[in-house]
C-alpha positions, 0 to 999 in steps of 0.5 A: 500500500502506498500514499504520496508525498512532496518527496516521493511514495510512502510505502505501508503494509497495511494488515488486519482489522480493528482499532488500529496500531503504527509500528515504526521502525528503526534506523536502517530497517524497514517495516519487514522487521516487525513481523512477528508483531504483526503476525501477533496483532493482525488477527484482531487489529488493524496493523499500519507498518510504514517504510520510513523515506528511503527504507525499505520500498518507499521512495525519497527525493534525496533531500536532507530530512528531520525527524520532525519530517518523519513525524509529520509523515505519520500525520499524513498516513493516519489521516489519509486513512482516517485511522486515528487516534492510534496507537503508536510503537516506535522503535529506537529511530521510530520511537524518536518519530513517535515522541515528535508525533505525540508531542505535534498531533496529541489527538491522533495518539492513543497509546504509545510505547517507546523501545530502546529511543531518546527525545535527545541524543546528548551534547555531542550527538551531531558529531557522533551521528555525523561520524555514523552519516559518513560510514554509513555511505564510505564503508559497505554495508556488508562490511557495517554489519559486526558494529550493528549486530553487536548492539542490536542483540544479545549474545544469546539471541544471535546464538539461539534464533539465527534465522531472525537475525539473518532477516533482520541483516538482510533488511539492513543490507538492503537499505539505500546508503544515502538514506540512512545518512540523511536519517542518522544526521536527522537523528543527530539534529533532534532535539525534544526533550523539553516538551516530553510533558506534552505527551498526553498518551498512556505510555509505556517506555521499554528498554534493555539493561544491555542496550548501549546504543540508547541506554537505559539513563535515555529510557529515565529521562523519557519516564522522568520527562513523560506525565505518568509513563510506565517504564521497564528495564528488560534484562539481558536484552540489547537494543532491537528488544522488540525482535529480541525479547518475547516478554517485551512483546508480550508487555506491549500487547498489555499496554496496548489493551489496557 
């Protein structure tokens, strides 16, 4: 399914019915990553998984974007189909999508989750995230993989599901070079820590005590930041949780269902 925007084709996979749920994605995926969540959920609600400008099959004009941008997107996707309020789970990358969602359109957003995500990435996160825009074209991708796999999953995970994770990598593979710069210095231009208290959402904040990537001090500081958040440290879990960990799914699903 798609819809279109000034800068191209928003891609979405649009599965089930019933009062509906956006999963966004995190940086460098596509909405392939959250099929387990979707083979949960579509049976008795309307799931909306959008590819993020320049992921996975939507397409994007090349420009430089923000992650105000990306928020405004989902705007554009929920009321083109007429399906909010929603629910929203965002991811890392997706979960910073979701908090300047949340904050901008508050009437659109049910419940949200926020796994492994910041609304700020610290002092020195324009540097660091530029560093990464630049490897992120410079270095090939196969060759990106063993720094990605050693934050998105535990030991233990890459070890006893290795089929997941050669999807996951695949995703990642697959994924337009230049687009994944433009989100990391997207990334690294965000900044939305100050308005956390606008969320008005029940919200849920997962995060895993092995995430290093966005530690759990970022997960405090949304739950600190958040009026009335719920937060849960995940043990022995990395940064894709969500992929990683069963009993984070099974959190979201309470969440979501009140």
């Amino acid at each position: 399914m798609t819809i279109q925007r000034p800068w191209g084709t928003l891609n979405f996979l649009d599965e089930g019915a019933g009062r509906p749920v956006v999963l966004l994605h995190p940086l460098a995926a596509a909405s392939a990553l959250w099929r387990r969540l979707i083979d949960d959920f579509s049976p008795y609600r309307r799931v909306l998984a959008p590819d993020a400008r320049g992921h996975g099959r939507s397409t994007w004009d090349g420009e430089q974007f923000s992650v105000i941008d990306l928020a405004a997107d989902i705007e554009a996707l929920i009321e083109n189909l007429d399906a909010g309020p929603a629910d929203v789970v965002g991811l890392s990358m997706g979960g910073c999508t979701a908090v300047a969602f949340a904050i901008r359109r508050p009437d659109l957003v049910h419940n949200l989750v926020l796994a492994d995500t910041t609304a700020d990435y610290g002092p020195h996160k324009a540097d660091a995230w530029g560093e990464r825009a630049e490897k992120a074209v410079s270095v090939p991708r196969d060759r990106q993989l063993s720094f990605q796999l050693e934050r998105w999953f535990s030991t233990d995970f890459r070890n006893g599901d290795p089929e997941e994770v050669a999807r996951i990598c695949e995703i990642f593979l697959r994924t337009d070079s230049a687009a994944h710069a433009a989100a990391c210095r997207a990334l690294g231009d965000y900044d939305d820590s100050r308005r956390l208290n606008e969320i008005r959402a029940r919200t849920l904040i997962l995060v895993g005590d092995e995430d290093y990537a966005t530690p759990p001090s970022m997960a405090r500081a949304l739950h600190s930041g958040i009026v009335d958040s719920r937060l849960e440290i995940l043990p022995h879990t990395r940064h894709l949780s969500l992929v990683e960990n069963a009993a984070a799914r099974k959190l979201v699903h309470e969440h979501l269902e009140g």
